[in-house]
DOBA-20855 format. One record per residue (C-alpha): residue number from 1; residue in one letter; x, z, y negated. Coordinates in pm, 1 decimal, always signed. Each point is the difference from the previous one (the first is absolute). Example, Ala and Ser with C-alpha at 12.3 -4.5 7.8 and 13.67 -1.06 7.14 Angstrom:
2
resi / resn / east / up / north
1 / a / +1230.0 / +780.0 / +450.0
2 / s / +137.0 / -66.0 / -344.0
END
This chain:
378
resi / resn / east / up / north
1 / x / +1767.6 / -234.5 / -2911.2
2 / x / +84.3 / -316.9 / +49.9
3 / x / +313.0 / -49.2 / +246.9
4 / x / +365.6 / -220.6 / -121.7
5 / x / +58.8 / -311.6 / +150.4
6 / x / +372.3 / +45.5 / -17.8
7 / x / -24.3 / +329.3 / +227.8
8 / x / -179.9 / -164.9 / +247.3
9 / x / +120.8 / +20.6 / +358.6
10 / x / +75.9 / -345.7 / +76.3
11 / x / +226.3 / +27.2 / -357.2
12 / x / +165.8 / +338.6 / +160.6
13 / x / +117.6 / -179.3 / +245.7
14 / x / +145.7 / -316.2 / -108.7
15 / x / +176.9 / +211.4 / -224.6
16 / x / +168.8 / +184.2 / +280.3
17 / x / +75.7 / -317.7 / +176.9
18 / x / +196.4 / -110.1 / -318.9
19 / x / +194.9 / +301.1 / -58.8
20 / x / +72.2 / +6.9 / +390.9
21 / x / +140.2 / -363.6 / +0.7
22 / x / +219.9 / +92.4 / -344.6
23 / x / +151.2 / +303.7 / +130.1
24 / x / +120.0 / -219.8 / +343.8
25 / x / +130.3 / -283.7 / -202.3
26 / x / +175.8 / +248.1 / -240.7
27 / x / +150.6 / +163.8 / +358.5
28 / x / +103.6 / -333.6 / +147.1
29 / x / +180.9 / -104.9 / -342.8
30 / x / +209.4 / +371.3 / +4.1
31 / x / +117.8 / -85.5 / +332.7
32 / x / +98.1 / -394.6 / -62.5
33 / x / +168.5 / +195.9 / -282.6
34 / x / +157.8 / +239.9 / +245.1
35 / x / +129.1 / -256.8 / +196.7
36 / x / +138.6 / -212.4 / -250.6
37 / x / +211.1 / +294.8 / -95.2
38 / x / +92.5 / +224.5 / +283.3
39 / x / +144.9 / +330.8 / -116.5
40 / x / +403.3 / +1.9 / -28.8
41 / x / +185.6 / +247.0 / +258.8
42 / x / +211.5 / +244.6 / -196.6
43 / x / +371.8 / +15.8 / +20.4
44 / x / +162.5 / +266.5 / +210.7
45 / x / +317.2 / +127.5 / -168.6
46 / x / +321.3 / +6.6 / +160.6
47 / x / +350.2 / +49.6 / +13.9
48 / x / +254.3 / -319.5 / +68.1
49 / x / +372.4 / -2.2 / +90.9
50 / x / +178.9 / -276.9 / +57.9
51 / x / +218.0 / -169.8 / +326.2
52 / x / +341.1 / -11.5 / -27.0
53 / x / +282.5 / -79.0 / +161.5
54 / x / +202.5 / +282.7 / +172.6
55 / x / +284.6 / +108.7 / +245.1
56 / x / -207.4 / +220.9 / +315.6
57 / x / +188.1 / +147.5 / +295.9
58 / x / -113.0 / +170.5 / +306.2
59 / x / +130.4 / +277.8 / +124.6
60 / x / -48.3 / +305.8 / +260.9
61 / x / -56.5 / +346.8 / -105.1
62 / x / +63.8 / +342.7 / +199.4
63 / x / +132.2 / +327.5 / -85.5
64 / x / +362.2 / +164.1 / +111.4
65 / x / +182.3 / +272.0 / -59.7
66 / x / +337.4 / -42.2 / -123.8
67 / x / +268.1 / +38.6 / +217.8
68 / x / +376.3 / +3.5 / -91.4
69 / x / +288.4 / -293.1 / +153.9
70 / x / +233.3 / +268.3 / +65.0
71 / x / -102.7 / +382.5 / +31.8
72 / x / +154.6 / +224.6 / +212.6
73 / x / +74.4 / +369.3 / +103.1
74 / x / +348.7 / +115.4 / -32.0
75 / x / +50.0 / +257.2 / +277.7
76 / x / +352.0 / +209.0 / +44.9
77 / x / +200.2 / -142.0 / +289.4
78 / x / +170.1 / +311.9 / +87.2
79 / x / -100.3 / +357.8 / -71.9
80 / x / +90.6 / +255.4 / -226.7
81 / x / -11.6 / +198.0 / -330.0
82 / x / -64.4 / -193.7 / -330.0
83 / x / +253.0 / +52.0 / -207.2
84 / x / -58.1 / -194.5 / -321.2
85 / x / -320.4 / -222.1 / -120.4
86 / x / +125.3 / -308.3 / -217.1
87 / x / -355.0 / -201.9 / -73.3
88 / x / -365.2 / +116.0 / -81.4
89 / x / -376.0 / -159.6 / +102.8
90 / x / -44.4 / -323.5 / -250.4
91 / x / +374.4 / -40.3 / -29.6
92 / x / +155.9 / -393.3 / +30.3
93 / x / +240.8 / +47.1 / +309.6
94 / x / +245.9 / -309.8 / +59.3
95 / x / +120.0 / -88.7 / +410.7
96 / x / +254.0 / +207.7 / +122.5
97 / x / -86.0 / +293.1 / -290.8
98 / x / +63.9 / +348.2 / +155.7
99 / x / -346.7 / +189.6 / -70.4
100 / x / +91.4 / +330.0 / +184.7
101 / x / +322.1 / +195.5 / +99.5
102 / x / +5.4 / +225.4 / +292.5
103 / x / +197.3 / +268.0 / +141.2
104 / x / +322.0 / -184.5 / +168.7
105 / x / +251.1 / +283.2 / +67.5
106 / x / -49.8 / -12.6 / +398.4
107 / x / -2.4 / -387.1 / -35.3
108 / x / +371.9 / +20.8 / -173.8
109 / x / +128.5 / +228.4 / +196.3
110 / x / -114.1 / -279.0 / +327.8
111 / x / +189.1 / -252.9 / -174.5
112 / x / +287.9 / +199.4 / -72.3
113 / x / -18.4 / +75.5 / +387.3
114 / x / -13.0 / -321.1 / +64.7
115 / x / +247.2 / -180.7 / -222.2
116 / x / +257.1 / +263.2 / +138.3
117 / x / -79.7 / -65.5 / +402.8
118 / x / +39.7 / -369.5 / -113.7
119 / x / +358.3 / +67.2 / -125.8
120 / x / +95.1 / +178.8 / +261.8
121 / x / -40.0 / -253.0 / +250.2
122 / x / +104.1 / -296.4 / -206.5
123 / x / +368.7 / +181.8 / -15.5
124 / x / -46.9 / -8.9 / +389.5
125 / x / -96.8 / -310.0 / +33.2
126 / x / +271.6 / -125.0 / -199.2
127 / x / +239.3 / +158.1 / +222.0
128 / x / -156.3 / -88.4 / +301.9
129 / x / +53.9 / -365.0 / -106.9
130 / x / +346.4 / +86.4 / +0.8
131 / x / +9.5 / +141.7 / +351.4
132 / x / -230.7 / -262.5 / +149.6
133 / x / +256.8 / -276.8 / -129.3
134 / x / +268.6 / +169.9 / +170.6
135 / x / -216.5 / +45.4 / +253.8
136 / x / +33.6 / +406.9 / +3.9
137 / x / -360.4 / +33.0 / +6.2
138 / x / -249.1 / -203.2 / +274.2
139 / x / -236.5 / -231.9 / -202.1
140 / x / -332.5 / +211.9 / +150.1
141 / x / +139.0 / +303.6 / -205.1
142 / x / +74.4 / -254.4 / -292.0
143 / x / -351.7 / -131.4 / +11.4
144 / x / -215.9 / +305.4 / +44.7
145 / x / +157.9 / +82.4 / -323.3
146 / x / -77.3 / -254.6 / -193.4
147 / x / -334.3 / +11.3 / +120.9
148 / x / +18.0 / +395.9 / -106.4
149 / x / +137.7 / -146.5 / -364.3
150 / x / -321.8 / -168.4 / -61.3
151 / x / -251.6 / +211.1 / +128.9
152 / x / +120.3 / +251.4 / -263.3
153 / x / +39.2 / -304.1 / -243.2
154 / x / -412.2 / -66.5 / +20.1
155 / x / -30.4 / +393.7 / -5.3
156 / x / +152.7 / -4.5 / -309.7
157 / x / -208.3 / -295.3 / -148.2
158 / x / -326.3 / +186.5 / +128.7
159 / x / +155.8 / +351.4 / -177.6
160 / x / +63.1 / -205.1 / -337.9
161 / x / -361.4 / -184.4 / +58.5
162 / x / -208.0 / +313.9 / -12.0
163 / x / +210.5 / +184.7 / -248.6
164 / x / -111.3 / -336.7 / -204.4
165 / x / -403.0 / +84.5 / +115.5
166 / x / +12.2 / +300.1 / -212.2
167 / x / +3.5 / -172.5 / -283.3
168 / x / -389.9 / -143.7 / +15.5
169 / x / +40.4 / -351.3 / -203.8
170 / x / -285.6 / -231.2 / -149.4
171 / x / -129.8 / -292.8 / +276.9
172 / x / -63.5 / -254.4 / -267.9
173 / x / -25.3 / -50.1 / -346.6
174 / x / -347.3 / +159.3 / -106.9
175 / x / -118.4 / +350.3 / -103.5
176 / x / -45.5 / +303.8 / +166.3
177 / x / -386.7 / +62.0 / +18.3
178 / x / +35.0 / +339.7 / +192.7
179 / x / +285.7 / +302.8 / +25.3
180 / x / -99.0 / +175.0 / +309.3
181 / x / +293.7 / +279.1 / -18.4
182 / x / +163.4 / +259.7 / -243.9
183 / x / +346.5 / +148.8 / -19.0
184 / x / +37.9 / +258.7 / +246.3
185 / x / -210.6 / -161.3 / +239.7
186 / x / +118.2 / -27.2 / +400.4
187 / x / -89.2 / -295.2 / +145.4
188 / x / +24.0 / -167.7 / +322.6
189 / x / +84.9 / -330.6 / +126.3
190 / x / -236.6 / -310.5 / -103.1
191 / x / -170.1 / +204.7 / -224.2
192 / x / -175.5 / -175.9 / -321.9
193 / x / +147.7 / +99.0 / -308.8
194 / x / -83.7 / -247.8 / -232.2
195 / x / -242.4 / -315.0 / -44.6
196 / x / +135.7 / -322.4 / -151.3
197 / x / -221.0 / -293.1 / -119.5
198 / x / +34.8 / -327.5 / -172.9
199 / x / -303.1 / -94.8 / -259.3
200 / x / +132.8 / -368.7 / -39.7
201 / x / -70.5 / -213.2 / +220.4
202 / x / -374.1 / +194.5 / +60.4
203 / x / -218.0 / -152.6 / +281.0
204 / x / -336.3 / +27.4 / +36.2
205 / x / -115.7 / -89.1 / +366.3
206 / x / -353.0 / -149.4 / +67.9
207 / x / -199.0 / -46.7 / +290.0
208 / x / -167.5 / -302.5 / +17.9
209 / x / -303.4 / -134.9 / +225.1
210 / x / +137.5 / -307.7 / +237.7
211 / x / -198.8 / -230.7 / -200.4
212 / x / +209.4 / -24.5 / -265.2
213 / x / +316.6 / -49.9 / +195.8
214 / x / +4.8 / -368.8 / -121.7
215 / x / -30.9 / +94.0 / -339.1
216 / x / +288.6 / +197.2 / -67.4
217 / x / +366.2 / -53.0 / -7.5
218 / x / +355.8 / +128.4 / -82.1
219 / x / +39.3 / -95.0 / -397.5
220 / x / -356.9 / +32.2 / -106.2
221 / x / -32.9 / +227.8 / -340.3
222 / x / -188.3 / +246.0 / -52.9
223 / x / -136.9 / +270.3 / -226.9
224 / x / -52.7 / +370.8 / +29.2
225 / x / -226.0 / +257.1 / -168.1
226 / x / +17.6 / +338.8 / +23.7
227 / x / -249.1 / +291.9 / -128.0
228 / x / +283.0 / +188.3 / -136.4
229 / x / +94.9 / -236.1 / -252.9
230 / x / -299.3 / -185.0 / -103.6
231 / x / +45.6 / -309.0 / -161.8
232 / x / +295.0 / -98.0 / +135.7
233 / x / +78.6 / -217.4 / +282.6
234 / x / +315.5 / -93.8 / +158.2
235 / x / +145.6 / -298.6 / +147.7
236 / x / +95.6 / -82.5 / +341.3
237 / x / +100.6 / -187.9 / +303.2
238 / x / -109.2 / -21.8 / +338.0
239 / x / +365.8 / +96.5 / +189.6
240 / x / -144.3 / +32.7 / +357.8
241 / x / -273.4 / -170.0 / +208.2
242 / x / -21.1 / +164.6 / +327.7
243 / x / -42.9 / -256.7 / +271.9
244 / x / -194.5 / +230.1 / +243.4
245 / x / -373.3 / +97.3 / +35.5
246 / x / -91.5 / +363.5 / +68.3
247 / x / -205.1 / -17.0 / +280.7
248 / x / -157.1 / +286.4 / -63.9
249 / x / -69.4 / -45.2 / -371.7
250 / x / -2.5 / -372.9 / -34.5
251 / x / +214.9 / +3.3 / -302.7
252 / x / +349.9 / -115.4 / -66.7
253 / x / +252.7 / +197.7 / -247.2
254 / x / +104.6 / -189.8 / -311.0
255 / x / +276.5 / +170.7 / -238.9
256 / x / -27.0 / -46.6 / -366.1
257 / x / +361.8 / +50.5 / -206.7
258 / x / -93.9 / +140.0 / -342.4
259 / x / +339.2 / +44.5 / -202.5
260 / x / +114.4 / +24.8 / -407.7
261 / x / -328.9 / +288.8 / +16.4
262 / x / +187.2 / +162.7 / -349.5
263 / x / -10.2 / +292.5 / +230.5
264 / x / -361.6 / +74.6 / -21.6
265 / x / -130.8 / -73.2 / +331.5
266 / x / +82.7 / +297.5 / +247.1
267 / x / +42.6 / -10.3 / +409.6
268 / x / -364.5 / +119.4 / +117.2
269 / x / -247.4 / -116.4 / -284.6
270 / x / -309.1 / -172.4 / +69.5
271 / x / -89.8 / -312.7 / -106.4
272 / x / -180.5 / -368.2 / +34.3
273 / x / +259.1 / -292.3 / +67.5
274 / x / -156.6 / -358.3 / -2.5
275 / x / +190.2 / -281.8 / +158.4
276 / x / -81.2 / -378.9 / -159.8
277 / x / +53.0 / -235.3 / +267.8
278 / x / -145.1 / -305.2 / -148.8
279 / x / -67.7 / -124.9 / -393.1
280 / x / -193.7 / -250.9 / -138.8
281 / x / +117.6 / -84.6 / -347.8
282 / x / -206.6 / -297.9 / -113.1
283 / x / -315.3 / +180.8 / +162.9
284 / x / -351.9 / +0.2 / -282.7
285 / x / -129.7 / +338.7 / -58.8
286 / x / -322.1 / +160.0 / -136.3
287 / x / -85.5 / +396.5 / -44.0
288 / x / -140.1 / +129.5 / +355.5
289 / x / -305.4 / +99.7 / -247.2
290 / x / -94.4 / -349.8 / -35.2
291 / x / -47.4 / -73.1 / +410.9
292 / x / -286.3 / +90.7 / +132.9
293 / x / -25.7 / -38.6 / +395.9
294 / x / -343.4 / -10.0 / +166.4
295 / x / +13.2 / -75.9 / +377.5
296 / x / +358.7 / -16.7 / +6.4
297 / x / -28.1 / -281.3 / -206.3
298 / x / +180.9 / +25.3 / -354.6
299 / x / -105.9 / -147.1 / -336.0
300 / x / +22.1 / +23.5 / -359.5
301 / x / -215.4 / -101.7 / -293.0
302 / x / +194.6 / -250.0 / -192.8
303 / x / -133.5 / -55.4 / -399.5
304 / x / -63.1 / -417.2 / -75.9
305 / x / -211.7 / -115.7 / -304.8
306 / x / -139.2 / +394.2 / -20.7
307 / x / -81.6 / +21.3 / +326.0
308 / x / +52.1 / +220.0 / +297.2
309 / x / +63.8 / -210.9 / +283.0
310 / x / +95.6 / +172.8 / +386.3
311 / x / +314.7 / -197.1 / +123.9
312 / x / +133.2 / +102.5 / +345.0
313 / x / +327.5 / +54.4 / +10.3
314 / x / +296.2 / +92.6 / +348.4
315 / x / +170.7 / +349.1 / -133.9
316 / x / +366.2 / +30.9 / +97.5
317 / x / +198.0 / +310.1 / -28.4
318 / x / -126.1 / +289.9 / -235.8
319 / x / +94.4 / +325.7 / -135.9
320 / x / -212.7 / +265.9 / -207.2
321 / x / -5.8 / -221.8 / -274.6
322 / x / -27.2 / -357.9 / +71.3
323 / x / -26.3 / -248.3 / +233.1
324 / x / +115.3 / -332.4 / +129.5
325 / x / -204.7 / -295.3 / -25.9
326 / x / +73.9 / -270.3 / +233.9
327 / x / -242.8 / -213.6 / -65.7
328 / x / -282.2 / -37.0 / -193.3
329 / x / +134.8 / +38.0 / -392.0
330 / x / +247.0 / -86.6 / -188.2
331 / x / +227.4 / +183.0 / -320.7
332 / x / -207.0 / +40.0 / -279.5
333 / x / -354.3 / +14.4 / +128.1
334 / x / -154.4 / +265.6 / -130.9
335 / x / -197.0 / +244.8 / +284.9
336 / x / -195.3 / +264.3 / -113.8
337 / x / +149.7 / +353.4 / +98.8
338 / x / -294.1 / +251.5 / -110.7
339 / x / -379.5 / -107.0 / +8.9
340 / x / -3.3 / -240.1 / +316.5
341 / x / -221.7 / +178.0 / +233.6
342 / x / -276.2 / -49.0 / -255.4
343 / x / +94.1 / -362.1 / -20.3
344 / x / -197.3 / -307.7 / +260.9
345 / x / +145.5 / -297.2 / -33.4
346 / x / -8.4 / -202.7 / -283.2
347 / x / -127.9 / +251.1 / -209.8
348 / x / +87.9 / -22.7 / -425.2
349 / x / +264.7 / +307.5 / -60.3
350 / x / +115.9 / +122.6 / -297.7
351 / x / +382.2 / +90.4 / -37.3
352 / x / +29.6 / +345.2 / -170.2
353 / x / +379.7 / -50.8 / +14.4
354 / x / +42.4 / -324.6 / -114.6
355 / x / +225.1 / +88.1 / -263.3
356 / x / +236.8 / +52.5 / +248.5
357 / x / +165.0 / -361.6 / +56.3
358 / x / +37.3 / -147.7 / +365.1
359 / x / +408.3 / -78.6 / -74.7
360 / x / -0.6 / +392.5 / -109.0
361 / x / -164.9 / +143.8 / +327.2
362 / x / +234.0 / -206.3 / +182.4
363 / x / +300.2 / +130.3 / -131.4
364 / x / +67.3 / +242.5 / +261.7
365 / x / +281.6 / -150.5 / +185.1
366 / x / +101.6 / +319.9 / +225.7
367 / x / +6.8 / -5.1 / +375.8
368 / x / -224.0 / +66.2 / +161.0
369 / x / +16.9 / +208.2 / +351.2
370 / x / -268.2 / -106.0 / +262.1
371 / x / -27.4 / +334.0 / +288.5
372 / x / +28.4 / -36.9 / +383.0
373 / x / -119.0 / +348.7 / +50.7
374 / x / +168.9 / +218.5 / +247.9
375 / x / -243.1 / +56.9 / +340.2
376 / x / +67.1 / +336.3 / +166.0
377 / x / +188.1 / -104.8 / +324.4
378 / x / -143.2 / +42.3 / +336.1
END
């Protein structure tokens, strides 16, 4: 059979040599393609908020217990029976209010004593004046009796004083937190019987590390939280800087006045109290969510022309919710708040709030409170 001249071998394989040099030049034409259009990098989406313009203050934090101005314990300053009770626990006393009554029959009957032993020689002391002038009677004699007139003069006064001791009278103005005694009761000299305390003026006393000595000064406001009342925070004043160091502690006292309270704020409540001692009020702030710190550096990813671009920025004071920017932006840019740590720099972004209007997220115009956390004295 006679054999094809177009299957011959030398054929075979000048056809494989063509196909060979088509399939490279068909390779090398994809990849000019390729390059001539690289692939586009897809947009990461994120979240924006805007810079604005905001008041910021710094203050220190600590906790206290409140402690009242004016509390004391009424004790009886002479002993005896009590007689009559006039006020109850959680009752408004005024100064000078009697609270208590006791027994004052022996306590009469000293004054009565008294008041008559004072007669008695006042009659002979008047006629001993007589006789002394005509001199009938030495002036030694005349003397030792007036000196006798007024020893039993101040006996009398101290007889009339503690007849006035049994009735047990209100210090202050205030209310009586405690009634230690009942009717019936004996009880001795100096013995409490009732506890008055004043709710307004309330101070709440703070310890403070040495540090912050500078920082902190009579007239300062300040705000207090308690866990009792949630929600609710009352104003303040620093009343009292104490100008001494503990040695042992390394803290100094500071007194904070909290008054007009409405009554809700009780002597021996815990609570937070934060002091401002300085305020920015033209200071630029951004959402803390939008700084991100790497190496104790701090930056944010700014938006321009669609783009995610890293812009280093100095933070100033900051609370749980935003933070100062001191340089590095300015009100209005728009930083991105969720989605940065999958952002590089320069990177296209896609705003899934853009809706939301720069001028709108910048409407928050409250202060904001930067924290000097308190540090456990040492």
């Amino acid at each position: 059979m006679a054999r094809n001249p177009l299957f011959s071998a030398p054929a075979v394989m000048m056809a494989a040599v063509l196909a060979l040099s088509l399939a490279a030049c068909s390779k090398g034409e994809a990849q000019a393609v390729a390059e001539e259009k690289p692939e586009e990098q897809a947009a990461v989406p994120v979240e924006v908020a805007a810079a604005y313009h905001g008041p910021v203050s710094a203050f220190y934090t600590g906790t206290t217990t409140l402690e009242a101005e004016r509390d004391a314990e009424v004790v009886a300053k002479v002993g005896g029976v009590v007689r009559d009770l006039f006020v109850e626990a959680g009752q408004r006393v005024a100064a000078g209010q009697i609270m208590a009554k006791l027994d004052d029959d022996r306590l009469s009957l000293e004054v009565a004593r008294a008041e008559a032993n004072v007669a008695k020689l006042e009659q002979e002391y008047r006629r001993n004046k007589q006789l002394h002038e005509a001199q009938l009677v030495s002036a030694e004699a005349y003397q030792r009796l007036a000196f006798e007139l007024d020893v039993m003069r101040a006996e009398l006064g101290l007889a009339k004083l503690q007849l006035a001791y049994t009735e047990i009278r209100a210090p202050f103005d205030g209310i009586v937190a405690s009634r230690y005694i009942k009717v019936g009761n004996m009880i001795e000299q100096n013995a409490p019987v009732f506890r008055v305390t004043t709710f307004e003026p309330l101070i709440a006393r703070l310890h403070v590390p040495e540090r912050e000595l500078n920082k902190l000064e009579v007239g300062q406001t300040a705000a207090l939280r308690v866990d009792a009342l949630p929600g609710l925070a009352f104003e303040g004043v620093v009343d009292r800087v104490s100008p001494v160091v503990d040695a042992n502690t390394g803290t100094f006292a500071v007194f904070v006045a909290l008054e007009d309270t409405g009554g809700k704020l009780k002597p021996g409540m815990f609570g937070r109290l934060d002091i401002v001692y300085d305020v920015h009020s033209e200071a630029v702030l951004v959402p803390r969510a939008a700084v991100v710190v790497e190496d104790a550096k701090s930056a944010v990813f700014v938006i321009r022309d669609g783009h995610a671009q890293r812009q280093a920025v100095t933070t100033g004071y900051a609370n749980n919710g935003s933070v100062e920017i001191i340089e590095g932006i300015q009100p209005g840019d728009q930083v991105v708040t969720v989605g940065q740590n999958s952002l590089k720099d320069g990177a296209p972004v896609a705003i899934i709030n853009a809706e939301v209007k720069p001028e709108v997220l910048a409407q928050s115009k409250e202060t904001v409170v930067a924290e000097t956390p308190a540090t456990t004295a040492r």
